[in-house]
N, CA, C and O atoms as a GROMACS GRO file, in nm:
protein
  604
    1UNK      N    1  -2.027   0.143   3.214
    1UNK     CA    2  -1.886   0.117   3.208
    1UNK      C    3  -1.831   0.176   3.078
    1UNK      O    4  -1.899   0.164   2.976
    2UNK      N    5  -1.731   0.230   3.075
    2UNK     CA    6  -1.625   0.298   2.991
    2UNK      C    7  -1.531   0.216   2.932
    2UNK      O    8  -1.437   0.170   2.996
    3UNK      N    9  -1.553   0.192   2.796
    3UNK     CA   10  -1.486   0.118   2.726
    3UNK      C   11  -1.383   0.201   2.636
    3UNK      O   12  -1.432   0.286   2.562
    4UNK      N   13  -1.282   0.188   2.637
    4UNK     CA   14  -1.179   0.233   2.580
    4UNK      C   15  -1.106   0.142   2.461
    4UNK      O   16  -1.111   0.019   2.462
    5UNK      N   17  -1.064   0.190   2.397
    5UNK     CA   18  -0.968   0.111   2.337
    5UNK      C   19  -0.832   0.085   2.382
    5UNK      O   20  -0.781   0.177   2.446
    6UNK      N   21  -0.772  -0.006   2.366
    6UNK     CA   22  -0.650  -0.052   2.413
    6UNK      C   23  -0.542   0.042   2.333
    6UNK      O   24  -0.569   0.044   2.213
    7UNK      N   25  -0.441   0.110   2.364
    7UNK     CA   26  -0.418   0.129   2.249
    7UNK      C   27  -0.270   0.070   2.206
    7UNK      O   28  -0.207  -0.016   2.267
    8UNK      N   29  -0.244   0.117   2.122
    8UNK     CA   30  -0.172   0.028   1.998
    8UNK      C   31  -0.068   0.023   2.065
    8UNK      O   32  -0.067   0.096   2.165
    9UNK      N   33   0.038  -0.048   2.043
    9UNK     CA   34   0.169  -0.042   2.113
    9UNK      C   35   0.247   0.020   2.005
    9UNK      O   36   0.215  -0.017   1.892
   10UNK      N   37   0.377   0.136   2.016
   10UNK     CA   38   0.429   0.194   1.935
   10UNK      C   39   0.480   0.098   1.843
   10UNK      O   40   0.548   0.000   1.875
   11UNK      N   41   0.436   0.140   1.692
   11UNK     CA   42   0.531   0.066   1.608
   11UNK      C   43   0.718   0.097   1.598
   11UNK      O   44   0.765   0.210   1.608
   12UNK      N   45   0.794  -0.017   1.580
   12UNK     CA   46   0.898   0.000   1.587
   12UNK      C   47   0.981   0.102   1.470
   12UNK      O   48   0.932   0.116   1.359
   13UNK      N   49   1.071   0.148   1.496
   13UNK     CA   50   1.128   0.278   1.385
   13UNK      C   51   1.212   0.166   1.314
   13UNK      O   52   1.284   0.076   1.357
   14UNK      N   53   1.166   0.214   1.163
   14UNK     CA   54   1.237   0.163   1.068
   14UNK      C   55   1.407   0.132   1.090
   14UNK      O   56   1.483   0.212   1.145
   15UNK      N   57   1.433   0.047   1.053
   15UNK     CA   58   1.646   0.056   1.070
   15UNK      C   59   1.682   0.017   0.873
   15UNK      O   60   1.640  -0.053   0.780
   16UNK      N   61   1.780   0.114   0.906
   16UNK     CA   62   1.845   0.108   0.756
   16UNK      C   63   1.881  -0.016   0.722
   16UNK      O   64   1.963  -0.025   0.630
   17UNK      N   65   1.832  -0.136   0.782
   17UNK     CA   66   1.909  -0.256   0.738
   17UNK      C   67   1.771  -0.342   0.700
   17UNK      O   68   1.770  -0.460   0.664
   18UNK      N   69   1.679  -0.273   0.712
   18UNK     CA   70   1.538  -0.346   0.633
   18UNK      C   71   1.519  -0.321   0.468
   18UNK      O   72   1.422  -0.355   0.401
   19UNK      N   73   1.643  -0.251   0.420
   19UNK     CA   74   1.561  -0.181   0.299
   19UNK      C   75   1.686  -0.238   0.194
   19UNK      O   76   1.797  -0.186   0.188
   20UNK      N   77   1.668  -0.288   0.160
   20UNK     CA   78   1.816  -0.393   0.026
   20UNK      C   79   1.891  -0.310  -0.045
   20UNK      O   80   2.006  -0.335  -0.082
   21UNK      N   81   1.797  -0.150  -0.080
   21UNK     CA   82   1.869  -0.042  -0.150
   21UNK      C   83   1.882   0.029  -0.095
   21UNK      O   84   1.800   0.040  -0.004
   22UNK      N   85   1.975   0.117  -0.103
   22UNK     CA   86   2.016   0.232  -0.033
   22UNK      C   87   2.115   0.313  -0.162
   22UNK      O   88   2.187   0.283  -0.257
   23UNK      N   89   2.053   0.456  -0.079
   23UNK     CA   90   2.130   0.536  -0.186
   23UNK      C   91   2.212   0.687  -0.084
   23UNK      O   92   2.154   0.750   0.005
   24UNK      N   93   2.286   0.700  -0.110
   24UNK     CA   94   2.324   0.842  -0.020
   24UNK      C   95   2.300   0.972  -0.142
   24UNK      O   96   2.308   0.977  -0.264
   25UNK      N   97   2.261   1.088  -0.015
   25UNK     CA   98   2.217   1.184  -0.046
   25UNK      C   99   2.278   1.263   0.014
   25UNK      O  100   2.332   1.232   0.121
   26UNK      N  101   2.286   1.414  -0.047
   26UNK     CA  102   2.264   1.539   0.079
   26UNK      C  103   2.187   1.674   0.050
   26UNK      O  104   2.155   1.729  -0.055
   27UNK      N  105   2.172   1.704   0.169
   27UNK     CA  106   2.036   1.795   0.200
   27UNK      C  107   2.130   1.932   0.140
   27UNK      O  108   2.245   1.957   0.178
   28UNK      N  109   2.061   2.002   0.048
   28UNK     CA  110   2.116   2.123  -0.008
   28UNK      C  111   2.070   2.250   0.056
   28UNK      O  112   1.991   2.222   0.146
   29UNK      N  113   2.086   2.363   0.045
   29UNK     CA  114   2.057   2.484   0.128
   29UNK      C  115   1.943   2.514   0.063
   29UNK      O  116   1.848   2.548   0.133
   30UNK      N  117   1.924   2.508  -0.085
   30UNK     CA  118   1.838   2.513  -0.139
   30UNK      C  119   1.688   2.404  -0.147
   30UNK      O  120   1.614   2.411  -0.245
   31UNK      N  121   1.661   2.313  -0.036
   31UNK     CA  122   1.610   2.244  -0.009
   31UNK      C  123   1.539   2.290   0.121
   31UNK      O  124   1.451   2.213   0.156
   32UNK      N  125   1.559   2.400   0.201
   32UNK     CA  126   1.519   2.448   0.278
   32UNK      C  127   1.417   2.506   0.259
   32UNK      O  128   1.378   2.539   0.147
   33UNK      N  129   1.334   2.538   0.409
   33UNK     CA  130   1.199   2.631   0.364
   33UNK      C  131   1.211   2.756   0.474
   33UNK      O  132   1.307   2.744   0.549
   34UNK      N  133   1.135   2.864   0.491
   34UNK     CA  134   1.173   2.976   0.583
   34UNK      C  135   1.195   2.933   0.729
   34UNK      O  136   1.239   3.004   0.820
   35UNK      N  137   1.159   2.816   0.735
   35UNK     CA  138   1.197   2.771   0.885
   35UNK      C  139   1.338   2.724   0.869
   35UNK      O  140   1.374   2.658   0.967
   36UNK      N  141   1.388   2.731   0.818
   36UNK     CA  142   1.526   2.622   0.819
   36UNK      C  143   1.515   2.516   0.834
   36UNK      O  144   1.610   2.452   0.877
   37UNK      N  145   1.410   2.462   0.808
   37UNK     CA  146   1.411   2.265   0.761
   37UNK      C  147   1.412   2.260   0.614
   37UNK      O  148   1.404   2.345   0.525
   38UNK      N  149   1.422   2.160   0.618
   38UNK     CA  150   1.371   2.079   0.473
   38UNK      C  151   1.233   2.100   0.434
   38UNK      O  152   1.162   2.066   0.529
   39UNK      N  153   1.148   2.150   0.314
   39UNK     CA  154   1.069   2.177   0.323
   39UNK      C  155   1.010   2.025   0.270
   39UNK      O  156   1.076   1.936   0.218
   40UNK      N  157   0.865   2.025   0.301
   40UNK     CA  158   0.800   1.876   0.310
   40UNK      C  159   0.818   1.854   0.172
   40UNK      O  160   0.884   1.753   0.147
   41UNK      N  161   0.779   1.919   0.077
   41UNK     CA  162   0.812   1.889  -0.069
   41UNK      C  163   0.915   1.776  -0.112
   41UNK      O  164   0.909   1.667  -0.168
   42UNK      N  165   1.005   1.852  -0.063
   42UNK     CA  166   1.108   1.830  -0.119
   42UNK      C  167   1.177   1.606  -0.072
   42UNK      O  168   1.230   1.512  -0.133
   43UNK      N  169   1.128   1.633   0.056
   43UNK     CA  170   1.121   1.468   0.084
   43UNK      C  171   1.087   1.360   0.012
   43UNK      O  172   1.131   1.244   0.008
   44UNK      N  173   0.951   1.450  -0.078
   44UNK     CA  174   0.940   1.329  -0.207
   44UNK      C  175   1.039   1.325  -0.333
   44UNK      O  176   1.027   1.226  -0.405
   45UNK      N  177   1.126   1.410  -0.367
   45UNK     CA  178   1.219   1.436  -0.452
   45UNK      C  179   1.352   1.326  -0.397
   45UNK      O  180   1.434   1.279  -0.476
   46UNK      N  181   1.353   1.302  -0.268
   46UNK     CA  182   1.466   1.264  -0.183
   46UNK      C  183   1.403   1.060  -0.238
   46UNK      O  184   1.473   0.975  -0.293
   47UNK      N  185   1.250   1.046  -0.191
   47UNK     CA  186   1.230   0.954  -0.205
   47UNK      C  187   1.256   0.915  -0.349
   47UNK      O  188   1.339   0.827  -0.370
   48UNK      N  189   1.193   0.971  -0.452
   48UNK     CA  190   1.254   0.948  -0.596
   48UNK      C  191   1.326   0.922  -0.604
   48UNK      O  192   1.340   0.809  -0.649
   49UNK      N  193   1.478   1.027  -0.560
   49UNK     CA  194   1.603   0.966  -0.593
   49UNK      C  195   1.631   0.831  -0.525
   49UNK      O  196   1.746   0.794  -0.548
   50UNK      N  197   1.568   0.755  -0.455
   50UNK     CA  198   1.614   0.642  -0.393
   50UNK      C  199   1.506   0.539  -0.475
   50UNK      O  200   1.554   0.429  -0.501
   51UNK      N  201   1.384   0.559  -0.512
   51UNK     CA  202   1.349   0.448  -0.639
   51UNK      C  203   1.418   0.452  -0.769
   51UNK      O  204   1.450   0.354  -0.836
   52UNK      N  205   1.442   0.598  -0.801
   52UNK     CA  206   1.472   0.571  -0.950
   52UNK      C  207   1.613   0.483  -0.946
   52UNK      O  208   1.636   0.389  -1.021
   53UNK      N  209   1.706   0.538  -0.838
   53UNK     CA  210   1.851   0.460  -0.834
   53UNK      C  211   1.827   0.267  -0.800
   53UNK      O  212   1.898   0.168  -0.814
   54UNK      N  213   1.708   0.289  -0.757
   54UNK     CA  214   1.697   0.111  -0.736
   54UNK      C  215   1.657   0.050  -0.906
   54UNK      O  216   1.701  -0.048  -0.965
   55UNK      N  217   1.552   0.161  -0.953
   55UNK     CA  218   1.480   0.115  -1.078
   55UNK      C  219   1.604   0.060  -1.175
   55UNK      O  220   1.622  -0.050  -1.228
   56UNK      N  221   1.695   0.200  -1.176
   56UNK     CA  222   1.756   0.184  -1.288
   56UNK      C  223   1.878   0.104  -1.265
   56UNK      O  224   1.970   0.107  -1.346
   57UNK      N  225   1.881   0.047  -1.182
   57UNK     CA  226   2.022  -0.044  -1.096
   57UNK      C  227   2.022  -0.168  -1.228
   57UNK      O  228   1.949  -0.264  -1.254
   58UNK      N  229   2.132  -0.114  -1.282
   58UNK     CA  230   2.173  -0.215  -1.417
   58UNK      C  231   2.152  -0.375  -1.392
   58UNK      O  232   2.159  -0.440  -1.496
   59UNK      N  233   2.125  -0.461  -1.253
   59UNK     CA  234   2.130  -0.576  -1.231
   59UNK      C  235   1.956  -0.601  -1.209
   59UNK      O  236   1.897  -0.709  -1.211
   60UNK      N  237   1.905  -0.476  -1.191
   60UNK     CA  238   1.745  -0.516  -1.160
   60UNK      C  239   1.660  -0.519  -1.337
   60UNK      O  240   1.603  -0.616  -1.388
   61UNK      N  241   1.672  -0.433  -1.373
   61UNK     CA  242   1.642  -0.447  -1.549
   61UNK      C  243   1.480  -0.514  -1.521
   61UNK      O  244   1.449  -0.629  -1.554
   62UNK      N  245   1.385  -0.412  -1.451
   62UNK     CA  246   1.240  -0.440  -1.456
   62UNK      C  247   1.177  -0.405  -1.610
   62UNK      O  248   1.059  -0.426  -1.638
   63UNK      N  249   1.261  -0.358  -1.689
   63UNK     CA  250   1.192  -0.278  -1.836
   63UNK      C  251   1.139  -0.403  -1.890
   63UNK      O  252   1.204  -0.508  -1.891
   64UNK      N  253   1.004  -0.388  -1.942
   64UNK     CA  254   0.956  -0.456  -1.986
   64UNK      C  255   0.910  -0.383  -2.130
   64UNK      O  256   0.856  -0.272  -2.130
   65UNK      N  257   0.944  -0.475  -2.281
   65UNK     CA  258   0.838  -0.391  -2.366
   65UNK      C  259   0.740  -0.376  -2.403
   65UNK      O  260   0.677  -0.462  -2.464
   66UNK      N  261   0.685  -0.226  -2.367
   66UNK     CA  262   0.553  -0.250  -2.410
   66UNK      C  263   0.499  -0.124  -2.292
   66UNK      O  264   0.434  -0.022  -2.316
   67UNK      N  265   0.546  -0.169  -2.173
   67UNK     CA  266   0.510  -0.104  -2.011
   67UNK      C  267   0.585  -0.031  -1.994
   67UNK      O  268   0.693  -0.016  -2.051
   68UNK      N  269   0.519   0.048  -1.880
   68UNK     CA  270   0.603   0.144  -1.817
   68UNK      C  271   0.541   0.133  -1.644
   68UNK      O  272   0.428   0.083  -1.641
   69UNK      N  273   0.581   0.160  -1.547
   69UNK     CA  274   0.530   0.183  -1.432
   69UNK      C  275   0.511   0.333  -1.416
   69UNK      O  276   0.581   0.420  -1.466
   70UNK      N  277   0.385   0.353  -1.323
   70UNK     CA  278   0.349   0.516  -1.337
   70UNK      C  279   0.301   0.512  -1.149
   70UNK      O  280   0.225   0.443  -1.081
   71UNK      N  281   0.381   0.612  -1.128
   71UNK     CA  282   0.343   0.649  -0.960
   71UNK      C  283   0.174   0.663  -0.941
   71UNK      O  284   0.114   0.758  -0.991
   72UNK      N  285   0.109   0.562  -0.866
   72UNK     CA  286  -0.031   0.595  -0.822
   72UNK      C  287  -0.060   0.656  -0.642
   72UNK      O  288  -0.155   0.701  -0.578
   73UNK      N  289  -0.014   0.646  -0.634
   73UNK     CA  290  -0.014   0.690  -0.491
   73UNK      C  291   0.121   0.720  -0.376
   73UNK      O  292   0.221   0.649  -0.385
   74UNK      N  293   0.114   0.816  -0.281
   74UNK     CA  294   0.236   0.843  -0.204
   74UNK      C  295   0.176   0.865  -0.082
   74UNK      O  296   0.070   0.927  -0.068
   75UNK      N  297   0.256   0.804   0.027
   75UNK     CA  298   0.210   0.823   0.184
   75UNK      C  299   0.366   0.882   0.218
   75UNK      O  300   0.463   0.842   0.155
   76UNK      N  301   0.375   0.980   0.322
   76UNK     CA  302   0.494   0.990   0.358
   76UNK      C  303   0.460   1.064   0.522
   76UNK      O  304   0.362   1.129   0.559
   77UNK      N  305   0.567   1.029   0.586
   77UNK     CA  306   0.531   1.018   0.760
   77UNK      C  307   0.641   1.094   0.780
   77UNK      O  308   0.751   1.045   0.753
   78UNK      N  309   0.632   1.213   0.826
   78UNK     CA  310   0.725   1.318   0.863
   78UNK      C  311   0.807   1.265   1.014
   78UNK      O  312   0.726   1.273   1.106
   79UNK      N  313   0.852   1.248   1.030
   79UNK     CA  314   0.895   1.187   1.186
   79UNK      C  315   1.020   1.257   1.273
   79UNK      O  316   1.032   1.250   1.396
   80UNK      N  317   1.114   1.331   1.176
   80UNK     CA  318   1.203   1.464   1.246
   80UNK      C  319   1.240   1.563   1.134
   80UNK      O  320   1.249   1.527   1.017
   81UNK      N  321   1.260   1.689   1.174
   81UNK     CA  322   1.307   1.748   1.045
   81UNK      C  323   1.419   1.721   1.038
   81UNK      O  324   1.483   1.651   1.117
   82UNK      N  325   1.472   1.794   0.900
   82UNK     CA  326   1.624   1.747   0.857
   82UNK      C  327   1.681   1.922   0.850
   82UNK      O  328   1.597   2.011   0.838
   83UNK      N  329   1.799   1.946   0.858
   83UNK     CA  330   1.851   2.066   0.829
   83UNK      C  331   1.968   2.084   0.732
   83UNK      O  332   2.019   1.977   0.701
   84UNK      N  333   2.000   2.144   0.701
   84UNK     CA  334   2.118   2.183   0.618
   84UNK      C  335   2.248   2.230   0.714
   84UNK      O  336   2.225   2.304   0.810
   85UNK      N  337   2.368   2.190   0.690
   85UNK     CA  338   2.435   2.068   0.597
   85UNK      C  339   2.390   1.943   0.676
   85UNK      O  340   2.394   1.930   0.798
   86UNK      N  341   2.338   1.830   0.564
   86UNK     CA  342   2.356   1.716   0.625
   86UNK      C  343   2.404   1.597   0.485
   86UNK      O  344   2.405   1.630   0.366
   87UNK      N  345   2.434   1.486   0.527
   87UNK     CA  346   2.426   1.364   0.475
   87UNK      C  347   2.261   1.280   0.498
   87UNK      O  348   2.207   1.278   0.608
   88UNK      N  349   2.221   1.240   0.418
   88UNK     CA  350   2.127   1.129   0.419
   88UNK      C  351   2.141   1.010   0.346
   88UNK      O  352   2.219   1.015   0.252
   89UNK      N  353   2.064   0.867   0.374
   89UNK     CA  354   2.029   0.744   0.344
   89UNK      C  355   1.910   0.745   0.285
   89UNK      O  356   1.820   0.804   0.344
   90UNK      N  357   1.885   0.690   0.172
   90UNK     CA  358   1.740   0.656   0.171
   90UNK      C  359   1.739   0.515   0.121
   90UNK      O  360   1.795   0.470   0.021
   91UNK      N  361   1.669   0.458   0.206
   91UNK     CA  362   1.665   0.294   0.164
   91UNK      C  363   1.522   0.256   0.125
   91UNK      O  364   1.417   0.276   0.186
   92UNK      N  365   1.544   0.198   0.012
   92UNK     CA  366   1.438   0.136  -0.072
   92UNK      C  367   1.393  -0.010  -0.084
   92UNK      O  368   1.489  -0.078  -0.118
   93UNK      N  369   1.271  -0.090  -0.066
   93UNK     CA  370   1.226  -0.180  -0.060
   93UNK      C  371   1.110  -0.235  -0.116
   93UNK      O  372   0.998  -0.199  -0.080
   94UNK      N  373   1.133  -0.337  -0.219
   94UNK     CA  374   0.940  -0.359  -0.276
   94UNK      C  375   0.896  -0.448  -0.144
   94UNK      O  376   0.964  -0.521  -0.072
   95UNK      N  377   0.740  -0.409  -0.137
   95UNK     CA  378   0.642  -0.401   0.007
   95UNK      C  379   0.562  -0.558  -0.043
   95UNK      O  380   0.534  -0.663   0.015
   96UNK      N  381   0.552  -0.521  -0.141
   96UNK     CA  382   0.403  -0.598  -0.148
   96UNK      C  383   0.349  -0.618  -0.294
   96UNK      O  384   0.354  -0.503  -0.337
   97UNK      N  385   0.307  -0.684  -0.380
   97UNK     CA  386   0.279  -0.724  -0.541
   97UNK      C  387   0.102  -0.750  -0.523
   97UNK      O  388   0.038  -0.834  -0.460
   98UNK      N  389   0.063  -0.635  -0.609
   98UNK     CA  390  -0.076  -0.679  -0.620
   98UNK      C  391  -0.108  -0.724  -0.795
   98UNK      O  392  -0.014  -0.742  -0.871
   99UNK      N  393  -0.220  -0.734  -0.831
   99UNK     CA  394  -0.211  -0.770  -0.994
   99UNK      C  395  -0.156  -0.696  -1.078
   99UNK      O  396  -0.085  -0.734  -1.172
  100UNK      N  397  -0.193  -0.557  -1.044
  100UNK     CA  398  -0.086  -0.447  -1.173
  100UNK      C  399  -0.036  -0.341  -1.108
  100UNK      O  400  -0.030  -0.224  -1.147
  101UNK      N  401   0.003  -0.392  -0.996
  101UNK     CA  402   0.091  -0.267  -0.907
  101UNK      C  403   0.157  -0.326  -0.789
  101UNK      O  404   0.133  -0.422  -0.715
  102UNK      N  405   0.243  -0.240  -0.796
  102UNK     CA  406   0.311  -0.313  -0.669
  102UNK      C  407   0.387  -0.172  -0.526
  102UNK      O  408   0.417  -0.054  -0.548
  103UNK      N  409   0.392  -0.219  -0.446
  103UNK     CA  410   0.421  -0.099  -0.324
  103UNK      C  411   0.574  -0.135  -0.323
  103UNK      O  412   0.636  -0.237  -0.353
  104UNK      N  413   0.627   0.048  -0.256
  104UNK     CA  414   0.725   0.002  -0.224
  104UNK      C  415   0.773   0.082  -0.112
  104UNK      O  416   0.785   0.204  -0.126
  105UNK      N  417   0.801   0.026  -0.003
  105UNK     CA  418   0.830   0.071   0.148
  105UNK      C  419   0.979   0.167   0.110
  105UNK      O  420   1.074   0.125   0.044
  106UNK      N  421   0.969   0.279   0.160
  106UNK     CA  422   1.127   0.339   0.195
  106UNK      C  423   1.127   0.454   0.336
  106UNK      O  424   1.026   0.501   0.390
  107UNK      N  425   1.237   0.474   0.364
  107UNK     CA  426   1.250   0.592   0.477
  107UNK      C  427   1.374   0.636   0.392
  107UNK      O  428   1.422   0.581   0.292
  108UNK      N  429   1.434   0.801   0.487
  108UNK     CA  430   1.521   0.836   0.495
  108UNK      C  431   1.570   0.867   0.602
  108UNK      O  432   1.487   0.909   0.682
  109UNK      N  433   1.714   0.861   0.654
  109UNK     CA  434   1.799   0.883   0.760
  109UNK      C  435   1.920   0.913   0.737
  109UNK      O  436   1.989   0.883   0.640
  110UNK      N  437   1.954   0.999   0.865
  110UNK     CA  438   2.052   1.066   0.916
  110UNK      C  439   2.111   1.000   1.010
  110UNK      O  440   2.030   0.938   1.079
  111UNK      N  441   2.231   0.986   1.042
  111UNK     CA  442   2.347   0.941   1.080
  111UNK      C  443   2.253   0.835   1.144
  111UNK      O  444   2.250   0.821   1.266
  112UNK      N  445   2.178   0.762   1.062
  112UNK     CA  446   2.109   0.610   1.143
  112UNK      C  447   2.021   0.617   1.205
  112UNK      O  448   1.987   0.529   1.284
  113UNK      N  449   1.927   0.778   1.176
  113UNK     CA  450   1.807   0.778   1.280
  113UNK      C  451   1.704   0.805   1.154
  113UNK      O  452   1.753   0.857   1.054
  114UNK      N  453   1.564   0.773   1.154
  114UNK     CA  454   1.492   0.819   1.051
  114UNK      C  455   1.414   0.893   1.068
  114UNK      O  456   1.354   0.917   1.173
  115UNK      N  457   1.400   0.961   0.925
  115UNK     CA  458   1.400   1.114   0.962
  115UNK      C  459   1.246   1.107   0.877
  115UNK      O  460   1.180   1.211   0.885
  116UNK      N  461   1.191   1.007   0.807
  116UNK     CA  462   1.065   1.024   0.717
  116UNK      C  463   1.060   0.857   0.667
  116UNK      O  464   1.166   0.799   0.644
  117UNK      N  465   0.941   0.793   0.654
  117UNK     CA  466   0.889   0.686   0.628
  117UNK      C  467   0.790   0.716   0.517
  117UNK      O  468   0.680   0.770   0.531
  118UNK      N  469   0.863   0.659   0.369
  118UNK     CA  470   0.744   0.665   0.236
  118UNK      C  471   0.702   0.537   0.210
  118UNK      O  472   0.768   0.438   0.245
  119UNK      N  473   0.607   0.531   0.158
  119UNK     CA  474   0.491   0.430   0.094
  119UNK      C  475   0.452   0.461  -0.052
  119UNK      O  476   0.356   0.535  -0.068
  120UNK      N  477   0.499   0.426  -0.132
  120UNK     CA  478   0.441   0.406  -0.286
  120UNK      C  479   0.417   0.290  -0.366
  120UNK      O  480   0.470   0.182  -0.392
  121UNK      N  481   0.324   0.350  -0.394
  121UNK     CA  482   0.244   0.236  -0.519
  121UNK      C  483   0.248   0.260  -0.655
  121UNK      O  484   0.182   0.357  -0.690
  122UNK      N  485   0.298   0.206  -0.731
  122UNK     CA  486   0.325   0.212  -0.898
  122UNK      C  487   0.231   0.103  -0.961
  122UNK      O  488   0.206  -0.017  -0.955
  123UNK      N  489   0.206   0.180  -1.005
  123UNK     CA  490   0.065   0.125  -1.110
  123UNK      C  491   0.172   0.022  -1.230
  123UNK      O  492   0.289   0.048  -1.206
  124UNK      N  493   0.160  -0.071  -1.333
  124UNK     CA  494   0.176  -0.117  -1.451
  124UNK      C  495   0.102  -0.085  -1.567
  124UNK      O  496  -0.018  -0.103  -1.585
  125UNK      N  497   0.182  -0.038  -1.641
  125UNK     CA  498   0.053   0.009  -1.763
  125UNK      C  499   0.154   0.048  -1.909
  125UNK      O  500   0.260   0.109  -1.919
  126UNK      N  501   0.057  -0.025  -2.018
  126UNK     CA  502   0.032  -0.076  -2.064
  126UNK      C  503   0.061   0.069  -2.190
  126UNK      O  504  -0.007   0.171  -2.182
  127UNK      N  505   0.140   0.057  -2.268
  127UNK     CA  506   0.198   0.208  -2.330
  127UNK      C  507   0.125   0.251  -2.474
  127UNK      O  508   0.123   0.357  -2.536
  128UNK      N  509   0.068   0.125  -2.497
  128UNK     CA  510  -0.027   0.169  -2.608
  128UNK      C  511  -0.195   0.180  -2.566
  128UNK      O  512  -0.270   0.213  -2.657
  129UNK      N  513  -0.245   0.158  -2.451
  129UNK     CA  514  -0.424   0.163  -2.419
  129UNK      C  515  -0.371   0.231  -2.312
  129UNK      O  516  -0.467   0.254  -2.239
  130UNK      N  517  -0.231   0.295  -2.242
  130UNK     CA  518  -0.291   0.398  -2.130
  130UNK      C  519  -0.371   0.311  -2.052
  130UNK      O  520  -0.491   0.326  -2.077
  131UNK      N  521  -0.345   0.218  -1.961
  131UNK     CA  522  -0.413   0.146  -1.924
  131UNK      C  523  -0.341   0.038  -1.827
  131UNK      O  524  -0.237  -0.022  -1.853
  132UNK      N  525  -0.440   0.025  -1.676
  132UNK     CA  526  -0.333  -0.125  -1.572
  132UNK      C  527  -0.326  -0.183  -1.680
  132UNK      O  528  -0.394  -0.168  -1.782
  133UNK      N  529  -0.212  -0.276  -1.649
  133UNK     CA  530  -0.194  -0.442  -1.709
  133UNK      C  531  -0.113  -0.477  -1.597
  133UNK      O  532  -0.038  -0.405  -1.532
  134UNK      N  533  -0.139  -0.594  -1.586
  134UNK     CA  534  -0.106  -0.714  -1.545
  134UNK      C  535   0.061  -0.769  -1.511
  134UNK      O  536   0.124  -0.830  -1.596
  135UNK      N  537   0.114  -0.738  -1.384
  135UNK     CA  538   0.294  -0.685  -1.347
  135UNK      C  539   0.338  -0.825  -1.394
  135UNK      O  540   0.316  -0.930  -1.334
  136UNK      N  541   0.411  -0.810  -1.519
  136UNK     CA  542   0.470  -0.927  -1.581
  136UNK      C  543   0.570  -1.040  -1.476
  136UNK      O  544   0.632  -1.004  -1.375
  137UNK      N  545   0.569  -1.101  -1.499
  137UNK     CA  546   0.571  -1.273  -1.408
  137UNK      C  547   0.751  -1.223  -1.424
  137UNK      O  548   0.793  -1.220  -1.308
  138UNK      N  549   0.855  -1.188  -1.514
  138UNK     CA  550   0.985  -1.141  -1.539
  138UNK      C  551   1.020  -1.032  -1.416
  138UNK      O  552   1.121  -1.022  -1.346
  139UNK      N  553   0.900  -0.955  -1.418
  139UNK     CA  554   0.925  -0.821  -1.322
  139UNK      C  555   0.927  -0.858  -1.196
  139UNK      O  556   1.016  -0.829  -1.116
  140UNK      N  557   0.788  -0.950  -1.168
  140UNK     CA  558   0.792  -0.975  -1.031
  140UNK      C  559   0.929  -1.065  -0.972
  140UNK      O  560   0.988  -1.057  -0.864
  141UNK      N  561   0.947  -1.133  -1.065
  141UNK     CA  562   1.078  -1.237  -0.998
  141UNK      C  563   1.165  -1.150  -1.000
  141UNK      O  564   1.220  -1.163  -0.890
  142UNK      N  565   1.247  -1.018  -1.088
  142UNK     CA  566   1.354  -0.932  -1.063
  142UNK      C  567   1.311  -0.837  -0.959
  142UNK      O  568   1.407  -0.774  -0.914
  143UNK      N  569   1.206  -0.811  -0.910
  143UNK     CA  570   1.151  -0.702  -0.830
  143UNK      C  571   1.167  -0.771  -0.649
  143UNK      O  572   1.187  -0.703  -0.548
  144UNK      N  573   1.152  -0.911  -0.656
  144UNK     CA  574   1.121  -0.982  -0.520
  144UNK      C  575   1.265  -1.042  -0.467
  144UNK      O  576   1.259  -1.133  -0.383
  145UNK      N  577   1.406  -0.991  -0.516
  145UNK     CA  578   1.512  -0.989  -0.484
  145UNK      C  579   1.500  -0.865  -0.384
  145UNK      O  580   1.508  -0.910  -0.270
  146UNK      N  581   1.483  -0.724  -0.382
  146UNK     CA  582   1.465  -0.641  -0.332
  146UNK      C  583   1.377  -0.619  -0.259
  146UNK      O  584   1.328  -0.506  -0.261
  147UNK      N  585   1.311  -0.753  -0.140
  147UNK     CA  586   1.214  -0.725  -0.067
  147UNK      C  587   1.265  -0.646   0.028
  147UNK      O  588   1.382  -0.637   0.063
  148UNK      N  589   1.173  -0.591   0.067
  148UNK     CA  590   1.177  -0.479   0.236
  148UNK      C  591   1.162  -0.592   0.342
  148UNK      O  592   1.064  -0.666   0.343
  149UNK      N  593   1.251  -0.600   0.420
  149UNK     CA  594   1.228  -0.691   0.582
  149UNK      C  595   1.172  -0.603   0.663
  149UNK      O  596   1.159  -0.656   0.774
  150UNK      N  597   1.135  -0.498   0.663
  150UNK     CA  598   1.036  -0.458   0.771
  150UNK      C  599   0.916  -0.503   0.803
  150UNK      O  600   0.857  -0.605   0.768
  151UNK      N  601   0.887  -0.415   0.874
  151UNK     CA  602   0.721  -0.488   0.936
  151UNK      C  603   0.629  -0.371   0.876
  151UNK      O  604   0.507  -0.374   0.891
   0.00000   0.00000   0.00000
């Protein structure tokens, strides 16, 4: 007998109303690649601009002295291309708090459809040993206003 796996049932597509931040963007000509999309690069530049605008959001004030957060990892899920001219969304969400890092769920979309699903993890560390430390108890409580409701 032939055992298969069941398989997964499609996960549901992100909606711009899971993510607390949001930032608008638009796709430049110069963001293109010889195909006339967006070249993949450049999606993580798109995602940046939608953490750094959450980071530096004068009411969130994660600065801690002493720390800095440093990008450890990036997942990003291509899901349609984008073309030039457009408008985009990118909505931002913290995922998840581990001891000295924490994730943070985002996509981007076009007129309400999503066009790419990112995953990052920011390390905590520690500005004099170069080194994890430990995501200050201040950060996490200003950081967990901005949870992601997705799944």
């Amino acid at each position: 007998m032939n055992h298969q796996p069941s398989p997964r049932p499609p996960r549901p597509a992100p909606q711009i109303e899971h993510y607390p931040h949001r930032v608008a963007e638009i796709v430049r000509f110069g963001d293109l690649d010889p195909q006339g999309h967006v070249n993949q690069a450049v999606f993580l530049t798109y995602f940046e601009s939608g953490r750094v605008a959450m980071f530096r959001n004068p009411d969130l004030g994660i600065g801690v002295p002493g720390i800095t957060y440093v990008m450890v990892r990036m997942e990003v899920d291509y899901v349609s291309e984008l073309h030039w001219p457009a408008n985009i969304e990118i909505g931002t969400g913290v995922a998840e708090f581990g001891r000295s890092s924490f994730k943070v769920a985002q996509a981007i979309f076009r007129d309400g459809v999503c066009c790419a699903i990112g995953r990052a993890t920011l390390a905590c560390m520690d500005l004099q040993t170069r080194r994890a430390t430990p995501l200050p108890e201040e950060a996490i409580a200003k950081l967990s206003c901005w949870k992601y409701a997705g799944s």
